[in-house]
N, C-alpha and C positions, 0 to 999 in steps of 0.2 A: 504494500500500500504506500503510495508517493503519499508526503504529507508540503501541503501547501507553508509558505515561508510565516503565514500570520501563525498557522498551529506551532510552530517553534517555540515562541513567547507566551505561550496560552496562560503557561503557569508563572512567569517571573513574577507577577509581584509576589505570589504564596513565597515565591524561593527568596526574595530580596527581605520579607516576612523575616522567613525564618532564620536567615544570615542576619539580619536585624537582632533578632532574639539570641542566636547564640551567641553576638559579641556581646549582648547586655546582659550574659548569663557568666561568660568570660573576664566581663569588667566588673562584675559583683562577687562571685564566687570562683574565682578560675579551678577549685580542686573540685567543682562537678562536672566539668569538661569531658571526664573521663567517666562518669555517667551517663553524661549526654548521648557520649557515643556509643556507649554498651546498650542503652536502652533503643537506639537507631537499629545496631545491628543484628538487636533480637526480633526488632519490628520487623526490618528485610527478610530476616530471613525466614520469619513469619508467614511472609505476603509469595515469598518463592514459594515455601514449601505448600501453601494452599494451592497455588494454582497445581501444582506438580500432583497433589494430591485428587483436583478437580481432574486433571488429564488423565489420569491413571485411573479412576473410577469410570470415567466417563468417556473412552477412546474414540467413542464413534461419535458424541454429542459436544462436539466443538463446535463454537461458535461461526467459526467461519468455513465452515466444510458443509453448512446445512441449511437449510432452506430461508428466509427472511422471516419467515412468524415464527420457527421454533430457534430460531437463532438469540432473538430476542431473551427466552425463556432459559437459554442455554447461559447466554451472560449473566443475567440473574441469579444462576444457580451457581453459577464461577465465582461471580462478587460474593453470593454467600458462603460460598464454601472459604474462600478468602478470609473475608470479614471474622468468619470463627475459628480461623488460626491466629488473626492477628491479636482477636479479642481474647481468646485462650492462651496467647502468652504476655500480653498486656497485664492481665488480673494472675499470670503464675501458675497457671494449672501444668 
């Protein structure tokens, strides 16, 4: 999928946000930095491991291999399965 030049930028401001936040998290407490980052790279690898989890249950109901109405249902069921990895290691389970 070609992504047009405006999609590029879609998310800076969230990113400039959040670069915002970590130098004011930095200029307040710099010994949570290393927090910050552990808590980031439990989230990613959260948000990996759900999709990977969606793919493997689900081989033949990918979003873009099937038809525009079940496609739809198919994303939905991705983001959830996502959302309750990210959410199950957010709260520590």
């Amino acid at each position: 999928m070609r992504r047009l030049p405006e999609d590029l930028f879609r998310m800076a401001p969230w990113g400039a946000a959040a670069l915002l936040l970590l130098a004011a998290v930095g200029g307040m407490a710099p010994q949570q930095l290393g927090v910050v980052l552990y808590k980031l790279a439990l989230i990613t690898t959260a948000a990996w491991t759900g999709y990977w989890i969606d793919r493997s249950l689900f081989p033949y109901g990918r979003p873009d291999r099937i038809d525009a109405q079940l496609a739809s249902m198919a994303a939905l069921r991705r983001a959830i399965v996502i959302a309750a990895c990210v959410i199950g290691v957010s709260i520590g389970l």
